[in-house]
C-alpha positions in Angstrom: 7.5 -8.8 -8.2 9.5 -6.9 -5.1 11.3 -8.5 -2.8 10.9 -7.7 0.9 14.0 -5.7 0.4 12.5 -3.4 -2.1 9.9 -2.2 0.8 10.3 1.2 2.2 8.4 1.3 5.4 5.7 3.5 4.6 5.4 0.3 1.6 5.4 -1.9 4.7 2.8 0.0 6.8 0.4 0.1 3.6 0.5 -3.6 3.1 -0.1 -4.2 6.5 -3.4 -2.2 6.2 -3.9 -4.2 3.0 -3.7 -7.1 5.2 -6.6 -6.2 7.5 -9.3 -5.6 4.3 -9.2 -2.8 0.8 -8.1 0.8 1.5 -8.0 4.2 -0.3 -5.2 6.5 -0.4 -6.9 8.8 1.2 -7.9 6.1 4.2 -4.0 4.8 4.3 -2.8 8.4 4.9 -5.1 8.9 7.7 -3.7 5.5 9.0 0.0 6.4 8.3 -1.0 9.8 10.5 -2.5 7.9 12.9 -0.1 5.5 13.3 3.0 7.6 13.5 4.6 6.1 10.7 4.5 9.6 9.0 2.8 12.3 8.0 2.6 11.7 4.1 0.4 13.4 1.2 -2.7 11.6 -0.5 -0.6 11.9 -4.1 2.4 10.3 -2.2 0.9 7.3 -1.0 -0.8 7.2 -4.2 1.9 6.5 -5.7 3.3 4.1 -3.2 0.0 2.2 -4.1 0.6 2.5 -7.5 4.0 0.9 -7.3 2.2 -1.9 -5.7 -0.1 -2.5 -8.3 2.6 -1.8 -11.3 4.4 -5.3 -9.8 1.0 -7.4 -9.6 0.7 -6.4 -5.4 -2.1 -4.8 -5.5 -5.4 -4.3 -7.5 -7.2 -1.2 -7.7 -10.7 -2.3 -8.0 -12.5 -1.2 -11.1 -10.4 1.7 -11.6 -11.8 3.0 -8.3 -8.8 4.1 -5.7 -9.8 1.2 -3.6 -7.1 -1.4 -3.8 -6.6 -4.7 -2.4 -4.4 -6.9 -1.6 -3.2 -9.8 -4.2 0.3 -11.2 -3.4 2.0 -9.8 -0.1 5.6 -8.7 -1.2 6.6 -9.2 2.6 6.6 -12.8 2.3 9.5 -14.1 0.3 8.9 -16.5 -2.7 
């Protein structure tokens, strides 16, 4: 599990979107854009995602790209 410390804030930004309901890379990019927080590729936040999931964070649904939420790493424990 990370700590809140181990959060970079694009890691922050994600989770936050994770918060509100699933997203995609691909729809958390657009959001990252959107939101100022920076303008990041789709394999990059990828693998932001992916570092999620790899400490139990996130699921990716079926294999699909469409994570959610499991265990927000802001929140300390």
């Amino acid at each position: 599990m990370l700590d809140p410390d181990d959060l970079r804030e694009v890691d922050e930004e994600i989770v936050v979107y994770l918060a509100e309901g699933r997203v995609t890379p691909a729809y958390a990019r657009a959001r990252l854009a959107a939101d100022d927080v920076g303008d990041y590729s789709r394999g990059y936040v990828q693998q932001r995602l992916a570092r999620l999931e790899e400490h139990s964070h996130v699921q990716n649904l079926y294999e699909t790209g469409l994570y959610e939420l499991v265990d927000d790493p802001r929140e300390e424990t």
